[in-house]
N, C-alpha and C positions, 0 to 999 in steps of 0.2 A: 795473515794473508787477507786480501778485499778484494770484497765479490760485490757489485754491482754496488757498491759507495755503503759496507757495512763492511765490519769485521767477521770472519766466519763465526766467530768465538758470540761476536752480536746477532746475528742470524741465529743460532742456537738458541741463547738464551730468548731471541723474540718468539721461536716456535717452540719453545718448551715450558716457559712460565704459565702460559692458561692452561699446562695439563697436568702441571705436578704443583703438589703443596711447596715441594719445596724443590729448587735447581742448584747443585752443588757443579760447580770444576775440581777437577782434580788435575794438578797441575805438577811440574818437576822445580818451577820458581813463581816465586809472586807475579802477578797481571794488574796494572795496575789499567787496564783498560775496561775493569766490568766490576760491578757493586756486588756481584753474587759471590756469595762466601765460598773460599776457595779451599781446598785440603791437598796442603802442600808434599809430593809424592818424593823425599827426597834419596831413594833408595837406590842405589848405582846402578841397577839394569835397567833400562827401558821396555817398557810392553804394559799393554794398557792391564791384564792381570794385577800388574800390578798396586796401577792406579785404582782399580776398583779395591783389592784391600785396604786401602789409604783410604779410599770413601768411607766404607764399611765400619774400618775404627773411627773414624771422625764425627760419623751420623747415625742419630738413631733412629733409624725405620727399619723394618724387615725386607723390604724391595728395591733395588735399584734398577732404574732402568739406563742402561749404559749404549752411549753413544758415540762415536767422533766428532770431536770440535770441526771438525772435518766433512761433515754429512750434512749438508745443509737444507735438504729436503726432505726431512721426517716428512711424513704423513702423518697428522693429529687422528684420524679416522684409522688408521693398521694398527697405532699405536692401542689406541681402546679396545677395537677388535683385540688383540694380545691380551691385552690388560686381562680378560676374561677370559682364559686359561691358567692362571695363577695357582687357584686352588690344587693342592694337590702336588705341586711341584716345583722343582730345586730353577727351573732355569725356563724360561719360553723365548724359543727361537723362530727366527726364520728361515724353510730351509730350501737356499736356490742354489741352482748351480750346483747339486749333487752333493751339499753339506750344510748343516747348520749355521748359519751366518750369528758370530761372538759377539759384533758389535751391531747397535738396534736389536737389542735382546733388554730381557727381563734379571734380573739375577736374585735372588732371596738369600737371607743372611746366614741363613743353613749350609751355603756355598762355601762362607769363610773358612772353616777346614780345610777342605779341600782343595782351594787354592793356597790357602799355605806351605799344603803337603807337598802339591805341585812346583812353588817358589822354590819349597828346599832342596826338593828335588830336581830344581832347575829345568822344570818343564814347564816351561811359561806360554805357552799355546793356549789359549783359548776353545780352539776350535775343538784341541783334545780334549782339552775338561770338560765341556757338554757332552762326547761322548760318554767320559764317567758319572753325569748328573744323570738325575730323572728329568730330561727335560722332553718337554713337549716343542713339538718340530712342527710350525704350520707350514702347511704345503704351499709351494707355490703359487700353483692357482689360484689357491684359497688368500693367498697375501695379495695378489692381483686384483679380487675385487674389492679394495680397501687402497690401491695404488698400482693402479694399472700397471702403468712402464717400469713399477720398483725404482722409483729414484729415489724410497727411504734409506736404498743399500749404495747411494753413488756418492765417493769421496770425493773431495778436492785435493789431491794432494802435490800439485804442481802451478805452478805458474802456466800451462798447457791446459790444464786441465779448469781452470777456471774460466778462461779463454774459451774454450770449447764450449762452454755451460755458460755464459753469459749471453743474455740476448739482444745485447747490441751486436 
């Protein structure tokens, strides 16, 4: 999908590369639309769970911070603020609208059990499995002065909904 003469997929990777060493997709087939290495998720369910296990075996870092290709207004300043909650814990969320928000979250590779457990188990919820992490939930508020109106939490996921969020 294009948002204002980019790919969202390009949008991402433009607000994600000066904050991470390194930007992985994790995808269900090849892109042949972006140079950043990709970890091909080709598992027959769908849900980003998944996807993030596919990262996890493909890369080695302790942290992921997981997004939708779909989100295209991270805030580089919430994402830091986050970043420094780390210590100490399995997952750092954001928590609006009365629950922890899965995606624009932190996830640590201590997590990988557990979402396995959860695969086998066919609970592929997100939302659940931070209830069974230690994660740390930043308040609302507290994500508000780092992004005011929370457009790090706003998807695109329609052809309406880009429309809507364009500013032409």
């Amino acid at each position: 999908m294009v948002f204002e003469g980019q790919t969202l997929l390009a949008r991402a990777e433009q607000s994600l590369k000066p904050l991470f060493e390194h930007v992985v997709v994790s995808t269900r087939q090849k892109r042949d639309d972006t140079l950043l290495p990709q970890v091909l998720d080709d598992r027959e369910h769908r849900a980003p769970m998944m996807g993030i296990v596919a990262a996890f075996e493909a890369v080695d870092t302790d942290w992921l911070f997981v997004a939708g290709v779909d989100m295209p207004f991270i805030a580089a300043d919430l994402l830091k603020h986050m970043a420094k909650y780390r210590a100490g814990h399995d997952a750092v969320a954001l928590h609006v609208g009365g629950m922890a928000q899965p995606l624009c979250c932190f996830y640590h590779r201590q997590t990988l059990p557990a979402m396995q457990q959860h695969i086998q188990q066919e609970k592929r919820s997100l939302k659940c499995l931070l209830e069974t992490l230690n994660t740390y939930c930043i308040p609302e508020q507290e994500a508000r002065l780092y992004d005011a109106e929370l457009h790090s939490l706003v998807s695109l996921n329609t052809t309406a909904d880009v429309q809507q969020w364009s500013k032409s």
